[in-house]
C-alpha positions as CSV (number, residue, x, y, z in Angstrom):
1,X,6.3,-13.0,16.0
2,X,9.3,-10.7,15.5
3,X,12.5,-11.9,14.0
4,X,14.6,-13.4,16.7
5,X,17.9,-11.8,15.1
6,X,16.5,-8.4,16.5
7,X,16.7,-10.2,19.6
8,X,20.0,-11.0,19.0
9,X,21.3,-8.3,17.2
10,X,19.6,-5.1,19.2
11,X,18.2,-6.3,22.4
12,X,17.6,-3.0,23.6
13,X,15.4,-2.1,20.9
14,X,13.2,-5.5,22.0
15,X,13.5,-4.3,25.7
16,X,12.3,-1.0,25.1
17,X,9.8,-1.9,22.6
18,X,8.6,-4.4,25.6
19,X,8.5,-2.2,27.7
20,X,6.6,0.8,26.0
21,X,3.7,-1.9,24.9
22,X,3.6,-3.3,28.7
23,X,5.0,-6.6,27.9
24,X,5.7,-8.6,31.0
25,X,9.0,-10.9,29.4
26,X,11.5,-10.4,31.1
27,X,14.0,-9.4,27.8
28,X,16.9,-9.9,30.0
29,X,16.9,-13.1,30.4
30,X,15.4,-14.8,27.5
31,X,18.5,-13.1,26.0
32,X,20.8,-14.9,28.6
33,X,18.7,-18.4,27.7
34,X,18.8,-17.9,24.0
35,X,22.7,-17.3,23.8
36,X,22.9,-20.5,26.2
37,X,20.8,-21.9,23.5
38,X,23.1,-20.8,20.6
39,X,26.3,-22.0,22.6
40,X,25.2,-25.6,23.2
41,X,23.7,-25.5,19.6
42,X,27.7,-25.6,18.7
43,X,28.5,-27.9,21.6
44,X,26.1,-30.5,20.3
45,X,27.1,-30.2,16.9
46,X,30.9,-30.3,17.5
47,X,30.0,-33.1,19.9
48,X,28.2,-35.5,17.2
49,X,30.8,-34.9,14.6
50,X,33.3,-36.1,17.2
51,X,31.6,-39.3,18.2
52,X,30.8,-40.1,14.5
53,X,34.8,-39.9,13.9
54,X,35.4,-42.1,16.8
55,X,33.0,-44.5,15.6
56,X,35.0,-45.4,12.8
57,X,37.8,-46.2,15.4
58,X,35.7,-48.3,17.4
59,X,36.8,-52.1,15.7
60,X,40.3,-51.3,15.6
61,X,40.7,-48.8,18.9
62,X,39.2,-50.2,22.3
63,X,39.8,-46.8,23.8
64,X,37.7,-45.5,21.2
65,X,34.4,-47.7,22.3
66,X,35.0,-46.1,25.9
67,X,35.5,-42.7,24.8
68,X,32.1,-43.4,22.6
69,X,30.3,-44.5,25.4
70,X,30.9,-41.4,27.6
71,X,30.0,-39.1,25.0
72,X,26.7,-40.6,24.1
73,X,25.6,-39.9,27.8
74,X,27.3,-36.7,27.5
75,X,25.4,-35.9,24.0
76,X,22.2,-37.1,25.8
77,X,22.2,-34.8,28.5
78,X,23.4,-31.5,26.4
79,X,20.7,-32.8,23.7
80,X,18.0,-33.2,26.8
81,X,19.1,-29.4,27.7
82,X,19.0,-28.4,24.5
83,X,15.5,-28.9,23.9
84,X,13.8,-27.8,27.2
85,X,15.9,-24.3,26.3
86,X,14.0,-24.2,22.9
87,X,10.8,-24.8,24.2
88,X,11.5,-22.0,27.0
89,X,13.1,-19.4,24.7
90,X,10.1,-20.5,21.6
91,X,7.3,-19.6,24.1
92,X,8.8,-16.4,25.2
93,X,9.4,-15.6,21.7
94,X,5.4,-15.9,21.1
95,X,4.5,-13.1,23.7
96,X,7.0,-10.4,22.6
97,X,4.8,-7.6,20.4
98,X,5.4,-6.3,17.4
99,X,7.4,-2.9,16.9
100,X,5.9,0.2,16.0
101,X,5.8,2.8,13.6
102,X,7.7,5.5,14.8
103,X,4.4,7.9,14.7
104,X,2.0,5.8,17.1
105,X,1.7,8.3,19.4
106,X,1.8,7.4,23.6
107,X,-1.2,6.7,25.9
108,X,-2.9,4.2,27.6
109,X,-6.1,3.7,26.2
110,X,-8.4,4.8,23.6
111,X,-9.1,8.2,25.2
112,X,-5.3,8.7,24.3
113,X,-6.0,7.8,20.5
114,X,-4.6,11.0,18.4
115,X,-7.6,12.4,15.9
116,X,-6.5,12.9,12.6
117,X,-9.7,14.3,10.9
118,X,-13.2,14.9,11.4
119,X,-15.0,14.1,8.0
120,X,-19.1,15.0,7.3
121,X,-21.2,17.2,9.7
122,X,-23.2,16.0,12.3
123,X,-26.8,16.0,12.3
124,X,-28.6,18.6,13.9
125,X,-31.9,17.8,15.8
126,X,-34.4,20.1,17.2
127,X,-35.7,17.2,18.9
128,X,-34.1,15.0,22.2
129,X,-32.7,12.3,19.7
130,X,-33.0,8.7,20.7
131,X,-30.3,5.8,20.7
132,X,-29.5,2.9,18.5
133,X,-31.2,0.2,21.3
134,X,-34.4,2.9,22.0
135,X,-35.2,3.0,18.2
136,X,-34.5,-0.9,17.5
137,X,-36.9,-1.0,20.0
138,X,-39.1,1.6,18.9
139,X,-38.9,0.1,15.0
140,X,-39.3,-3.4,16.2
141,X,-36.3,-4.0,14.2
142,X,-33.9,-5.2,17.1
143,X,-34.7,-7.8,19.6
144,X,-32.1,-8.2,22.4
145,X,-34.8,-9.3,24.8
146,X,-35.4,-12.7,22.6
147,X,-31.7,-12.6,22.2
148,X,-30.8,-13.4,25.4
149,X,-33.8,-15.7,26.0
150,X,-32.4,-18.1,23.5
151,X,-28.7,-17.6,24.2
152,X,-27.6,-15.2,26.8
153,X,-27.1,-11.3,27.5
154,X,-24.9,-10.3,24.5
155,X,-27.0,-11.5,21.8
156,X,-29.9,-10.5,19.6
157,X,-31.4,-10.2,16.5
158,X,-32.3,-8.2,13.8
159,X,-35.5,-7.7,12.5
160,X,-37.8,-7.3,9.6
161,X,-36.4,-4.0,7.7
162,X,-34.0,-3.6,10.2
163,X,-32.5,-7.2,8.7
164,X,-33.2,-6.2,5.4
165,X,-30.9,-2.8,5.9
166,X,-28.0,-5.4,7.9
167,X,-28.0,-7.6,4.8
168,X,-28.3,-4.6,2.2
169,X,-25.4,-3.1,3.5
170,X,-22.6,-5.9,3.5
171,X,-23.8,-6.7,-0.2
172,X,-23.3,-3.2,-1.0
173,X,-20.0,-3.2,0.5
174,X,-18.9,-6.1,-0.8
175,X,-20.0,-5.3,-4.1
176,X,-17.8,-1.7,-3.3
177,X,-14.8,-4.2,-2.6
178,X,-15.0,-6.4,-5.3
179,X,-15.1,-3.4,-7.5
180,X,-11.4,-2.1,-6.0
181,X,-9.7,-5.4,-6.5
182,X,-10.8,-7.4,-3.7
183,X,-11.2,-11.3,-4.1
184,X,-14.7,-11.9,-2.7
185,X,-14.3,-15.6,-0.5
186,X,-17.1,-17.2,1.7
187,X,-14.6,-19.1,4.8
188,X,-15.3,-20.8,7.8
189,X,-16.5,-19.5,11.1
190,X,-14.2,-21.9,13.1
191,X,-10.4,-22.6,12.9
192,X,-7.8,-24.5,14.1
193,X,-5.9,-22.9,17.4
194,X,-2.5,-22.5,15.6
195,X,-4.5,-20.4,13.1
196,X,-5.2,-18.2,15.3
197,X,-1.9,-18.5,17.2
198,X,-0.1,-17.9,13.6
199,X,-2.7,-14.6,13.3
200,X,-1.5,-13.4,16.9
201,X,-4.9,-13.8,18.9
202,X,-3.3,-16.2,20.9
203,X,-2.0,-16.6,23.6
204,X,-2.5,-12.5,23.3
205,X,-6.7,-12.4,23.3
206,X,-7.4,-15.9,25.1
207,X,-10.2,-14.7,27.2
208,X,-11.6,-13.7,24.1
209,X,-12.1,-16.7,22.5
210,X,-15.2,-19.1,22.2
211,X,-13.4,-22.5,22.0
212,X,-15.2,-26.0,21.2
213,X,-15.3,-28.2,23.7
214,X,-13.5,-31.8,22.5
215,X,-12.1,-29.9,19.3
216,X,-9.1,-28.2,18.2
217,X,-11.4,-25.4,16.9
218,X,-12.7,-22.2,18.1
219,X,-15.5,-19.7,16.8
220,X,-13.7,-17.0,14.9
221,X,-13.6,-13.5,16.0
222,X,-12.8,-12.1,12.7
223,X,-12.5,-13.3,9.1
224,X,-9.0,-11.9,9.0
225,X,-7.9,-15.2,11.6
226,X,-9.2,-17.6,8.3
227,X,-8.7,-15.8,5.4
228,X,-4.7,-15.0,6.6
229,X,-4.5,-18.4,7.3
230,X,-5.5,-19.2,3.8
231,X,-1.8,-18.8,2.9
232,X,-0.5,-21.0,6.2
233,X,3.1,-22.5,5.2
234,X,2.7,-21.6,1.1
235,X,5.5,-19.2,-1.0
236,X,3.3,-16.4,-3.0
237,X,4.7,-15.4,-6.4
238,X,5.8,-11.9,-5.5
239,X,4.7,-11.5,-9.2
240,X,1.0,-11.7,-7.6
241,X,1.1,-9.4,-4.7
242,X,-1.1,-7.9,-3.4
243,X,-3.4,-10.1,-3.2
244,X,-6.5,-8.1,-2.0
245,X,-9.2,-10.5,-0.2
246,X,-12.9,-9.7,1.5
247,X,-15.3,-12.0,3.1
248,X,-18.2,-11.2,5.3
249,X,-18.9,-13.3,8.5
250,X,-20.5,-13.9,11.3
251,X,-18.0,-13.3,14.4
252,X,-17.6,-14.7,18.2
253,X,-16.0,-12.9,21.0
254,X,-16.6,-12.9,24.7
255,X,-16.0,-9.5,25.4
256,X,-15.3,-10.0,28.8
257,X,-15.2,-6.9,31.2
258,X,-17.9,-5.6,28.7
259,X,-20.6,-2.9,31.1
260,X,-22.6,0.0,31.6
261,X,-23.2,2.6,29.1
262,X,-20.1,1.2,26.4
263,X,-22.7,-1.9,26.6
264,X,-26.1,-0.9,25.9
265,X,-27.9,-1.7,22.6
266,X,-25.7,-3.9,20.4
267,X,-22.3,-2.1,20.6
268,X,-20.3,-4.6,22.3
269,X,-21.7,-8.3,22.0
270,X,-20.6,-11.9,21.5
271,X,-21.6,-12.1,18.2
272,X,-21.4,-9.7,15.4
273,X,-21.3,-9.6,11.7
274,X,-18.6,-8.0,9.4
275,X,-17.1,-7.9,6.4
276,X,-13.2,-7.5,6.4
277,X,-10.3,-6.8,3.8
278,X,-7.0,-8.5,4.1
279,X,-4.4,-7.8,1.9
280,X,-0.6,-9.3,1.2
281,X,1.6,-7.5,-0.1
282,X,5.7,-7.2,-0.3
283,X,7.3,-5.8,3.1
284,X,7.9,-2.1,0.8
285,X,4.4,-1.9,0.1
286,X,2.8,-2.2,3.2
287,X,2.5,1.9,4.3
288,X,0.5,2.0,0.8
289,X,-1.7,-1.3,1.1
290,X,-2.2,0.0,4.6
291,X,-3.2,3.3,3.4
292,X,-5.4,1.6,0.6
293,X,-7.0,0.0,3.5
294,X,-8.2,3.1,5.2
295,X,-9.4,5.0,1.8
296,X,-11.8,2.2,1.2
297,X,-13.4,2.7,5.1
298,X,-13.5,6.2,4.4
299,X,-15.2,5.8,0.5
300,X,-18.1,3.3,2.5
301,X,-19.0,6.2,5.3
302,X,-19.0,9.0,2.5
303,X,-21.2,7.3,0.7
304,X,-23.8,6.1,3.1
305,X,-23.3,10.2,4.4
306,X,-21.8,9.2,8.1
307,X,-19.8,11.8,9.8
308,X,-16.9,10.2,11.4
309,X,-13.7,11.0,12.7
310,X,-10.2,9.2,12.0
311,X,-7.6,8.3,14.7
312,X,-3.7,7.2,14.8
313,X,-4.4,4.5,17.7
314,X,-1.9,4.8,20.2
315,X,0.2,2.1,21.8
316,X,-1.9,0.7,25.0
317,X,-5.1,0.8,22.6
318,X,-3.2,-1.4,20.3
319,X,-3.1,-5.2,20.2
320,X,0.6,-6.9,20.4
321,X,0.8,-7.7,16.8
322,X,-0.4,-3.9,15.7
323,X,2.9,-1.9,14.0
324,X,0.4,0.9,13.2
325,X,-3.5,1.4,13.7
326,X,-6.1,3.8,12.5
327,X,-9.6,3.7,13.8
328,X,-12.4,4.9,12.0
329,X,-15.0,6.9,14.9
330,X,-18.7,7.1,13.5
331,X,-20.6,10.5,15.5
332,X,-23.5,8.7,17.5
333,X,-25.7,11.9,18.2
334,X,-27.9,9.3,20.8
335,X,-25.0,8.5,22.2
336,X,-23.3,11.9,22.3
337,X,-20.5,10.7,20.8
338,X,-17.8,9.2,18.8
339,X,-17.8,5.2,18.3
340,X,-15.4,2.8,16.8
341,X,-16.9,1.4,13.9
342,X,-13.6,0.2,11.8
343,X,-10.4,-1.0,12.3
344,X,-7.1,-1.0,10.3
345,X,-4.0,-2.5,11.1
346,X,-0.5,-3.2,9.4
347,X,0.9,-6.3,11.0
348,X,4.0,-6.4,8.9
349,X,5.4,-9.9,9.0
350,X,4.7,-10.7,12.6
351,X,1.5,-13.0,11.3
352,X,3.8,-14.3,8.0
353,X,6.4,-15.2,10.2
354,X,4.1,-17.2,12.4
355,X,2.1,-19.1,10.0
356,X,5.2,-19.2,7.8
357,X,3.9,-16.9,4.9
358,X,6.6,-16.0,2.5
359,X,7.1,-14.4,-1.0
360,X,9.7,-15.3,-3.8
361,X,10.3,-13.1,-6.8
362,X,11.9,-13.9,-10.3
363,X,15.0,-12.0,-9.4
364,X,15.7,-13.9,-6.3
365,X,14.3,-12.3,-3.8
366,X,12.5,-13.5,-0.8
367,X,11.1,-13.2,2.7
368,X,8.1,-12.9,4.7
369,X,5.1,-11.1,3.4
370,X,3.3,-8.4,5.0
371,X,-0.3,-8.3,6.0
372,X,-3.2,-6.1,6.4
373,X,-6.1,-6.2,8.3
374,X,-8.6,-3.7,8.2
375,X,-12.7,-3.9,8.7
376,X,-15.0,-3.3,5.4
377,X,-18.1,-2.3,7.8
378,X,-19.7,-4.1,10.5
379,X,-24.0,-4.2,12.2
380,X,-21.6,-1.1,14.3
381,X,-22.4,1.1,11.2
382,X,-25.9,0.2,10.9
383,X,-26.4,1.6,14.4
384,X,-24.7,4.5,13.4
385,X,-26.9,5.1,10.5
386,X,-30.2,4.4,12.8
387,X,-28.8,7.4,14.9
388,X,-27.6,9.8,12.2
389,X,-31.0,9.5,10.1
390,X,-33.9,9.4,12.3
391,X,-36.4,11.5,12.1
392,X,-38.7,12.9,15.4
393,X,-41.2,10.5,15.1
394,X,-38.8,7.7,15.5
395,X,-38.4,6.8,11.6
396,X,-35.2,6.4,10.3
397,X,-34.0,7.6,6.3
398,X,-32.3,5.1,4.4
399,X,-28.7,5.9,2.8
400,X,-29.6,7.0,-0.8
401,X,-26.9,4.2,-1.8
402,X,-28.9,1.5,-0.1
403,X,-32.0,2.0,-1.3
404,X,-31.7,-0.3,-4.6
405,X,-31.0,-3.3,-1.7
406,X,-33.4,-2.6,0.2
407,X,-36.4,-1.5,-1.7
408,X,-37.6,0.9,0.6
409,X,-36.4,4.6,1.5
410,X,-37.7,4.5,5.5
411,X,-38.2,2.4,8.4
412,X,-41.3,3.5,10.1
413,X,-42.6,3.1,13.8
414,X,-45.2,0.3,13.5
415,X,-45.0,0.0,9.7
């Protein structure tokens, strides 16, 4: 949530801002119904200071009592306004985005996204090389068939050494984490809805949400919506920030409007596994927490040997709470392509204000913290590692830095 003073200070900075990230309010007026809002705040107040001074009047001053009388229907009715313009100007407060960074370039979707740099050298095959899905298959290491059998399209599992690599590499990365700083937690899979209103997925990515019937819960699509909300309505000593957090889940999304080729294999599914980093920090150090964020992506795809590409998202791939994005693009050679495999956002104090997350120093200061969400590695790099290092006869060659977790150096067809 932005601070309402920009809306009152520089609405044309909000309308533009609106307007440049698609934002249907209608700026215009929810400035017209927030300075009604502020007037009758006044009118109320001035009102109920009145009426208690008449009160005092009212034994001794008949005219008073009368006077009273008309005013408490007055009040009432001003009071009764009051609030149904708070609730209107609140909710339209909670779909307004985020601002940007000056630097996030235009465009409309990810085929817009502005590449950085293009880090490691693609693999060169003198043979037709196959996809993620045709050598899960192939390896009898991924099972979406049996997936969908006991759930539905969009599921699956992993299998045998194909598990054994999955689980090798989150340890390894969080092991990589924990060694930078990062506070290793194990959180929930579910939270509360005003979590995840506080960490901006709602009302902003509804339809993306797995909710529980009968509860006030819903299946998390990212660690980042329970481990921001860690801090919900608590003042950090700015003594202690950053605080650097990691925790590695399993995560729910719909992804509704999901088909065709983006589809196949396990790219886009309804539930995925991933570790995450989240970091607090003071508003001033968010461009280098942010920046911290990305090094450590780029220090995990070195090291398992991953060529990849880095983008500056631009604003229509970006979610409403985004100030500034990078994307992390694996090379998929099965594919033929670049792939998302990690995300990194600064959210500055649009999920602290929300969830009421602030700091307070020793020399006075205080405010809103800033947060960071950015991905550690997700089952998205393990398919990227099936496609980079497979061999022609289908085998695949395990990341040198893996090999102590998994205790083996090669998945082999039928093996």
């Amino acid at each position: 949530m932005i601070d309402i003073r920009a809306l009152r200070e520089n609405p044309d900075r909000v309308k533009e801002n609106a307007a440049r990230r698609g934002c249907t309010v209608d700026v215009d007026k929810l400035v017209a119904l927030d300075r009604e809002y502020v007037g009758l705040i006044r009118e109320v107040e001035d009102l109920r200071a009145e009426r208690n001074r008449l009160s005092k009047e009212c034994q001794t001053n008949p005219a008073a009592r009368d006077t009273v009388k008309e005013m408490k229907v007055t009040l009432a009715n001003k009071e009764s306004r009051l609030a149904e313009l708070k609730t209107v100007v609140d909710e339209q407060m909670t779909w307004l985005p985020n601002f940007l960074s000056p630097d996030v370039p235009d465009g409309g979707s990810d085929a817009d996204n502005a590449a950085l740099r293009f880090v490691g050298k693609k693999p060169e095959f003198a043979f037709a090389g196959r996809d993620h899905q045709a050598l899960g298959e192939l390896l009898g290491i991924i099972d979406t068939g049996r997936g969908a059998k006991v759930a539905q399209s969009g599921f699956y599992y992993w299998v045998g050494k194909g598990a054994q690599l999955t689980q090798a590499m989150f340890f390894w990365a969080q092991q990589e984490l924990v060694k930078r700083g990062f506070t290793l937690f194990m959180s929930p899979c579910v939270a509360k809805e005003q979590t995840l209103f506080g960490t901006g997925y709602l009302p902003f990515f509804k339809d993306q949400t797995y909710t529980l019937s009968g509860e006030d819960l819903a299946l998390i699509g990212t660690s980042e919506q329970t481990l921001v909300g860690y801090h919900a309505d608590e003042i950090l000593d700015a003594g202690t920030l950053p605080r650097r957090y990691t925790s590695y889940t399993p995560c729910f999304r719909t992804e509704a409007g999901s088909y065709g080729k983006e589809s196949r294999g396990i790219f886009r599914v309804h539930q995925f596994h991933k570790v995450e980093q989240i970091i607090f920090c003071l508003p001033e150090d968010s461009p280098r927490c942010h920046e911290l964020c990305l090094e450590n992506e780029e220090y995990l795809l070195q090291q398992l040997g991953l060529p990849y590409r880095v983008v500056n998202v631009c604003v229509g791939d970006m979610g409403a709470p985004g100030y500034k994005k990078y994307d992390i693009e694996a090379w998929y050679p099965g594919y033929g392509g670049y792939r998302e495999v990690t995300s990194n956002t600064n959210l500055t104090d649009f999920q602290a204000r929300r969830l009421g997350i602030r700091y307070k120093g020793n020399d006075g200061s205080k405010g809103f913290v800033h947060t960071i969400s950015a991905t550690g590695v997700t089952d998205r790099v393990v398919c990227a590692i099936l496609e980079n290092f497979q061999q022609e006869d289908g085998s695949v060659i395990i990341p040198e830095v893996l090999r102590p977790y998994t205790g083996f150096d090669r998945i082999t067809p039928g093996i």
